[in-house]
C-alpha positions in Angstrom: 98.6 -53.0 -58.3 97.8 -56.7 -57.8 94.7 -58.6 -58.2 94.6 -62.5 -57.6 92.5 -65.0 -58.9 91.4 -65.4 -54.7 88.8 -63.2 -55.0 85.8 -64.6 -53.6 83.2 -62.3 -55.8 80.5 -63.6 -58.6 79.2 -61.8 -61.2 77.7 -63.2 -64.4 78.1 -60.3 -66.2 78.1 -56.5 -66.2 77.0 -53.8 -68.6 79.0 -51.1 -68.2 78.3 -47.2 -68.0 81.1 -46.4 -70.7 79.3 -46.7 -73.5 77.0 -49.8 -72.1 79.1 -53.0 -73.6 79.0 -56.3 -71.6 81.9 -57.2 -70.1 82.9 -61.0 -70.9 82.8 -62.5 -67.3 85.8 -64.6 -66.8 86.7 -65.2 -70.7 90.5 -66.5 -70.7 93.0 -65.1 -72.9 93.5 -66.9 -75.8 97.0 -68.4 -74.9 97.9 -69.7 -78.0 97.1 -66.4 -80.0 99.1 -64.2 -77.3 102.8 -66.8 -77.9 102.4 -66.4 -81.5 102.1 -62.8 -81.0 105.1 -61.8 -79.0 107.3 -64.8 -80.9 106.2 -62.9 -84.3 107.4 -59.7 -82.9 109.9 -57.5 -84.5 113.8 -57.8 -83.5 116.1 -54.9 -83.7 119.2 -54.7 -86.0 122.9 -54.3 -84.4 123.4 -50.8 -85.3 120.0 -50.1 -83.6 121.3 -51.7 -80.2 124.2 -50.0 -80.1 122.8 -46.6 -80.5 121.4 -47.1 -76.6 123.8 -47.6 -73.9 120.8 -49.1 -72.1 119.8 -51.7 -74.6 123.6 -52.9 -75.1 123.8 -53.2 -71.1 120.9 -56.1 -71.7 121.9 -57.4 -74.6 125.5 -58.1 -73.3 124.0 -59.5 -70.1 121.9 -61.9 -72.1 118.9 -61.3 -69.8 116.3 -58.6 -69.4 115.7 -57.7 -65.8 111.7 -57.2 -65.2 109.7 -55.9 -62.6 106.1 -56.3 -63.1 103.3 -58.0 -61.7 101.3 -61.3 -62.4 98.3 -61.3 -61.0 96.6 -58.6 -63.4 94.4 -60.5 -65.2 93.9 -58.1 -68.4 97.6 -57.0 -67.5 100.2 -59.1 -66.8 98.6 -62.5 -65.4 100.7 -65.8 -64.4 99.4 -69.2 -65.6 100.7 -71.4 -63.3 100.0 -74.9 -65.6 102.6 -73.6 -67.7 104.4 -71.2 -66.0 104.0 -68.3 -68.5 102.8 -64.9 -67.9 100.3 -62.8 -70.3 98.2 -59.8 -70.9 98.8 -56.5 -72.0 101.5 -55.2 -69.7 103.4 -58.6 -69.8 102.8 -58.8 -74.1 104.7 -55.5 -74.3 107.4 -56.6 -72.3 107.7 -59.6 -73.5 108.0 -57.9 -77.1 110.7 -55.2 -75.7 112.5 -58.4 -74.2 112.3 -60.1 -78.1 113.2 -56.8 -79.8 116.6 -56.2 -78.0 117.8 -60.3 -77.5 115.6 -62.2 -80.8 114.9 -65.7 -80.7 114.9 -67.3 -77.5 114.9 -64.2 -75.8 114.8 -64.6 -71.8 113.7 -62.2 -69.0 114.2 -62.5 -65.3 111.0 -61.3 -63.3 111.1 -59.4 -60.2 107.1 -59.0 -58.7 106.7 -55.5 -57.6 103.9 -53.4 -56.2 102.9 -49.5 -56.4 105.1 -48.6 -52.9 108.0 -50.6 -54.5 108.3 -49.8 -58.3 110.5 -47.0 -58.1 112.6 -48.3 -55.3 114.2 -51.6 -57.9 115.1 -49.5 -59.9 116.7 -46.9 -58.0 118.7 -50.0 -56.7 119.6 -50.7 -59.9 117.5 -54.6 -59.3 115.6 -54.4 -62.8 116.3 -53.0 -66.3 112.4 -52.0 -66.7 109.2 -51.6 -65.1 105.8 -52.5 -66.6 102.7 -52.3 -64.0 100.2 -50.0 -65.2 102.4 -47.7 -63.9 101.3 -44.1 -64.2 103.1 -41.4 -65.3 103.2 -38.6 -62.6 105.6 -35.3 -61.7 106.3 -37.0 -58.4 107.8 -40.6 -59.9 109.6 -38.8 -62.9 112.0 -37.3 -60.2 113.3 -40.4 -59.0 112.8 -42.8 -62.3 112.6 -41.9 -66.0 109.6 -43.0 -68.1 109.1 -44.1 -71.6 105.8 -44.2 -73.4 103.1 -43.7 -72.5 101.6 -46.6 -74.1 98.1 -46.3 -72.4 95.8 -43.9 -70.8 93.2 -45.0 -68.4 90.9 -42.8 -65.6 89.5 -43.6 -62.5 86.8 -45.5 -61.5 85.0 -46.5 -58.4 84.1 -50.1 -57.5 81.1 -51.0 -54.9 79.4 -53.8 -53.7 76.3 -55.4 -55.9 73.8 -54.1 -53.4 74.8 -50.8 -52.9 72.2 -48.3 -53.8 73.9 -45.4 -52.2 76.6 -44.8 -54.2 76.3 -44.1 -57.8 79.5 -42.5 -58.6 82.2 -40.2 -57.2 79.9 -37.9 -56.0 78.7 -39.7 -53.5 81.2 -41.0 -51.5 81.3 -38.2 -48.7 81.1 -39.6 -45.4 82.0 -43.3 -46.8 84.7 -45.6 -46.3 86.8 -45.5 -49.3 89.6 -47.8 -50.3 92.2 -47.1 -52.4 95.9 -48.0 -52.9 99.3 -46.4 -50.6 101.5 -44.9 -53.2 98.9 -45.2 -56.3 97.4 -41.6 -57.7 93.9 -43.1 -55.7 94.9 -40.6 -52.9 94.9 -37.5 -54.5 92.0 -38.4 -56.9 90.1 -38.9 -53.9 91.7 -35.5 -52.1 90.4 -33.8 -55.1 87.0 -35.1 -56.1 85.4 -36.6 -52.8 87.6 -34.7 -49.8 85.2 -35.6 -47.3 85.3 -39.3 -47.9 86.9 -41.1 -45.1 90.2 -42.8 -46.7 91.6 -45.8 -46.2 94.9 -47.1 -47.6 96.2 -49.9 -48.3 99.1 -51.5 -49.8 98.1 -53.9 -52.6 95.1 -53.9 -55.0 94.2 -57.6 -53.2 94.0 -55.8 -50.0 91.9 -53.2 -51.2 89.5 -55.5 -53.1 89.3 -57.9 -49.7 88.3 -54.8 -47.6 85.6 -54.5 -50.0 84.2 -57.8 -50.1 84.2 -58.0 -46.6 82.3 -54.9 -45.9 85.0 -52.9 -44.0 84.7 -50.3 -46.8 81.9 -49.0 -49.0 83.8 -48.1 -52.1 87.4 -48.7 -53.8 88.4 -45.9 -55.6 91.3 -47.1 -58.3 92.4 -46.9 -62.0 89.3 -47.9 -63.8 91.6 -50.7 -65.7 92.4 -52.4 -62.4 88.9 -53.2 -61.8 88.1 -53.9 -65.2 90.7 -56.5 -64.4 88.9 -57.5 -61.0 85.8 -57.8 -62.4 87.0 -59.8 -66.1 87.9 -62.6 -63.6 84.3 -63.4 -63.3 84.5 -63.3 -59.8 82.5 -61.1 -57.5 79.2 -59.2 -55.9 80.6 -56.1 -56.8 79.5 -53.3 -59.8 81.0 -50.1 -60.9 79.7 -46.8 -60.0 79.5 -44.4 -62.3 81.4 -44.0 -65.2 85.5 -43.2 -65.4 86.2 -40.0 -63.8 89.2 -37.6 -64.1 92.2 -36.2 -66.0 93.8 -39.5 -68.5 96.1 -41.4 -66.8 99.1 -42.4 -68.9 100.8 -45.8 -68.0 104.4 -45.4 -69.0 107.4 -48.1 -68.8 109.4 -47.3 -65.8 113.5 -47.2 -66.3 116.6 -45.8 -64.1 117.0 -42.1 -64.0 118.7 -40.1 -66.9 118.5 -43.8 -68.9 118.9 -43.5 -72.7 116.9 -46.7 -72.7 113.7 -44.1 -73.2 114.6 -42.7 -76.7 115.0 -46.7 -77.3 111.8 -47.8 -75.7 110.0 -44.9 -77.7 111.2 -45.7 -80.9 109.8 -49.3 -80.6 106.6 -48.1 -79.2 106.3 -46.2 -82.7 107.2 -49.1 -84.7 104.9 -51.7 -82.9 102.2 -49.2 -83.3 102.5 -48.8 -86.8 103.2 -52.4 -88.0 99.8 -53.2 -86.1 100.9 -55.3 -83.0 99.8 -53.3 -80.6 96.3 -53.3 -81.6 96.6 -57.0 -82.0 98.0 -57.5 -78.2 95.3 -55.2 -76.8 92.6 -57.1 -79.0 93.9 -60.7 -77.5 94.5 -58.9 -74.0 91.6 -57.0 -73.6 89.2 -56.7 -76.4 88.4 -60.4 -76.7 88.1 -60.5 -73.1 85.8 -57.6 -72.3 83.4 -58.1 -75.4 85.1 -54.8 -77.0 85.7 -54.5 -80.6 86.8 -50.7 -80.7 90.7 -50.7 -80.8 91.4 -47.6 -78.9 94.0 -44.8 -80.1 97.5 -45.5 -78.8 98.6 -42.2 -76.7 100.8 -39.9 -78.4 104.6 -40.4 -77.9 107.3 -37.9 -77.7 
């Protein structure tokens, strides 16, 4: 789940089929906003730390261990003049980080990708995973997940000039990319099962398969290529509209962690207070011309 600024595409812009808004080609988060954001975010009282064994395990090491990505642009993006990384994913963390160690509150970043998310913390290398990171029967045997804190669906992304495929439907007989260890597989075992699929590892790979014309479609979360095609960057169009079942993102954390209950709980309160519609507006809103806040999912 990866996308890099690399990607040789160029689009102007794009009217999309949910709801026909123009996506704001290239439009940069507004760094300054995000910073004041996260440093205005709330910080949690001592009683409330000690209640979680897992939130008094980071706060005694001083550090929050986080695996995540940076090269989502919506999502979790790295700016490498200052050295900071932003967007949804990586405003919520950062805000988790600030809630459980306050003022000057520092997190150590581990990059992961959708065949390794589960595996860091199994092995006990992070405290928390934020990736877009779906919530699915399969990884809540092996992990434990808090939220969710999004929903998203599928999508399918084509080239510009592609007249043959106009959604989902269409992609029998086509070579179709999507991600190893995503959910793309089993969408695409369900709604196109005589598409011939391809895997690959990362989101880059995928989106480079594309481009170069060894596949005719990449099948993925419909936020990732949101993300691919907000960079302003690329011949390429969706197909269709968003397909499928809602996709909750959750927060990845070690099995049987009280860190969930935790991680709920300030889910509630960030939603109530009004940061999380502020993040998403200077994460995603501003950047993809929408001014319609969605609903936060429900929460246990």
């Amino acid at each position: 789940m990866s996308i890099t600024s690399t990607l040789k595409f160029s689009v102007v812009a794009l009217v999309l089929a949910t709801g026909g808004s123009v996506l704001a080609q290239g439009t940069p988060i507004n760094a300054a906003a995000f910073d004041a954001l996260v440093a205005q975010g709330p910080v949690a009282d001592a009683a409330t730390i000690a209640s979680s064994t897992w939130a008094t395990k980071v706060k005694q090491a001083g550090t929050l261990r986080l695996g995540g990505t940076q090269t989502s642009n919506l999502f979790s993006l790295l700016n490498e003049k200052d050295g900071k990384i932003r967007g949804f994913d990586a405003g919520l963390a950062q805000l988790v980080t600030r809630y459980i160690l306050g003022d000057g509150a520092k997190y150590q970043f581990t990059q992961v990708n959708s065949s390794t998310r589960e595996q860091v913390l199994i092995n006990d290398q992070v405290d928390m995973v934020f990736a877009t990171y779906s919530i699915t029967p399969a990884r809540a045997e092996k992990i434990a997940f808090a939220g969710p804190y999004y929903t998203s669906q599928a999508g399918v992304l084509v080239k510009s000039n592609n007249k043959a495929i106009q959604s989902y439907n269409d992609l029998a007989g086509k070579k179709t990319a999507t991600q190893a260890g995503s959910t793309g597989p089993a969408i695409l075992a369900q709604v196109a099962p005589k598409a011939t699929v391809q895997e690959f590892q990362t989101h880059q790979e995928a989106l480079d398969a594309l481009r170069q014309g060894r596949v005719d479609a990449y099948v993925t979360d419909h936020t990732l290529l949101l993300n691919a095609l907000s960079l302003g960057t690329g011949d390429a169009k969706l197909a269709g509209a968003p397909f499928g079942a809602q996709d909750p993102y959750g927060i990845g954390l070690p099995k049987g962690s009280d860190g969930v209950a935790f991680i709920n709980a300030f889910l509630k309160k960030i939603e109530a207070d009004g940061t999380w519609a502020k993040l998403w507006t200077v994460s995603i809103g501003q950047r993809t011309g929408s001014t319609d806040v969605p609903k936060p999912p429900a929460l246990p």
